[in-house]
N, C-alpha and C positions, 0 to 999 in steps of 0.2 A: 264174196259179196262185201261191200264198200257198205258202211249204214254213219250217216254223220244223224248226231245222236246229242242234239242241244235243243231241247225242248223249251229254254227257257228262253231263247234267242230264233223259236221258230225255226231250229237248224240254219240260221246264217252262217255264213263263211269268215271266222277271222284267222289270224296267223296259224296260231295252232288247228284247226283245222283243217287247216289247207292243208298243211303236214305231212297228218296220215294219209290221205287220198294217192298223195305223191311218191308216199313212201310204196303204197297198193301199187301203185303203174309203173313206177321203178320194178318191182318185185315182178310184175305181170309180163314186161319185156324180156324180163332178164330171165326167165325160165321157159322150155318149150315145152315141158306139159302143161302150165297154162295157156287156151285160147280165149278165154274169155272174162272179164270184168265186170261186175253190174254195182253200178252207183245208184244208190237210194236214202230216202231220209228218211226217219224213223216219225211215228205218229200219224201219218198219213199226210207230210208233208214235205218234200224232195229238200227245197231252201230256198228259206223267204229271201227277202230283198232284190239290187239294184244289177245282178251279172257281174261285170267289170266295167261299174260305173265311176270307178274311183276317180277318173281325171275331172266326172261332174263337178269333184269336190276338193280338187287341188292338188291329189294325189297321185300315185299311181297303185296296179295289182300288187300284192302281197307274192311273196312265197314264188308260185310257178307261172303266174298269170302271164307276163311278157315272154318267158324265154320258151314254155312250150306253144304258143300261140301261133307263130308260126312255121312248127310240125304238127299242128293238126288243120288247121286251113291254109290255104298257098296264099302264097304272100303279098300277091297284088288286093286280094280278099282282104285279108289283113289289113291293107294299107288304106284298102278303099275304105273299110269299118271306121280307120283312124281317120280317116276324112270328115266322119261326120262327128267326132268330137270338137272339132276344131275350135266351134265357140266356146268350149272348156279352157280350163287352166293351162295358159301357152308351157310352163316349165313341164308339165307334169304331160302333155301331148307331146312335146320336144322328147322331151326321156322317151314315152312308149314308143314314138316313132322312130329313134336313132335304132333303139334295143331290140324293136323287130326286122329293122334291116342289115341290122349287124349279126342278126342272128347264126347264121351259117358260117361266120368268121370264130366261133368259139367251140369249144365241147361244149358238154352240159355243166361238165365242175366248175369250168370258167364262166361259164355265161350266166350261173346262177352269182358268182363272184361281180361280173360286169353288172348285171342288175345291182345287185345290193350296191357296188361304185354310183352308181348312177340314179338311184331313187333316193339314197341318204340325204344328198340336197332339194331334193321335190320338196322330199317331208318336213325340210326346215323352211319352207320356203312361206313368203308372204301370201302368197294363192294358195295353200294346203292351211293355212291357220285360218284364212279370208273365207274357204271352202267350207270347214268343220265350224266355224262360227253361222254361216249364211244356212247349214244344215241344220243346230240346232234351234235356228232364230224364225224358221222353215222359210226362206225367202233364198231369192235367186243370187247367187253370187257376184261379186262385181270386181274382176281380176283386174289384176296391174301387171301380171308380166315379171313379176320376182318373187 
């Protein structure tokens, strides 16, 4: 059992967090007397916030969000989901959409390497600072496209 265990963040998901979950379902594939997994959050609360809202805000997923996303739903799913981001942050929709259909071009060692190539410029980007200021200002973001 998986227990994400930040009470003070209502179990939200940041970098380190994501982590260990990862490191869990790495461990969980890689061995055949594990069949099964159970994710939960501690306090009677699984985790708060937005899913993998981060392109709302300029951004893109942390950690595993793009390169397992699709090996766990098929990939036109995927793309259809990225669809409805659209009116989000063009750099940070570009990255998640190249990175899910590139996905099956990499292993996982690389594809976690291809992310990180490819979010480093999101996160410096004019719509990820536009995104994090529109969030703590609580108003709708107004991107430009860099």
């Amino acid at each position: 059992m998986i227990t994400i265990d930040r009470p003070e963040a209502r179990n939200a998901v940041d970098g380190a967090t994501a982590r260990a979950p990862t490191a869990a379902v790495d461990r969980l594939e890689s061995r055949d007397d594990l069949r099964v997994g159970i994710l939960t959050g501690a306090d009677g609360v699984f985790s708060a916030g937005f899913g993998q809202t981060e392109v709302h805000y300029g951004t893109v997923p942390p950690e595993v969000g793009i390169v397992r996303l699709p090996e766990r739903i098929p990939r036109n799913i995927a793309l259809e989901l990225a669809a409805l981001v659209v009116r989000n942050a063009p750099p940070a929709v570009a990255a998640f959409k190249r990175l899910v259909t590139e996905r099956t071009a990499f292993r996982d060692e690389d594809a976690f390497v291809e992310q990180d190539r490819s979010v480093a410029p999101v996160l410096g980007s004019h719509d990820a600072k536009e995104g994090a200021r529109a969030f703590t200002e609580r108003r709708s973001p107004h991107w430009q496209g860099r």
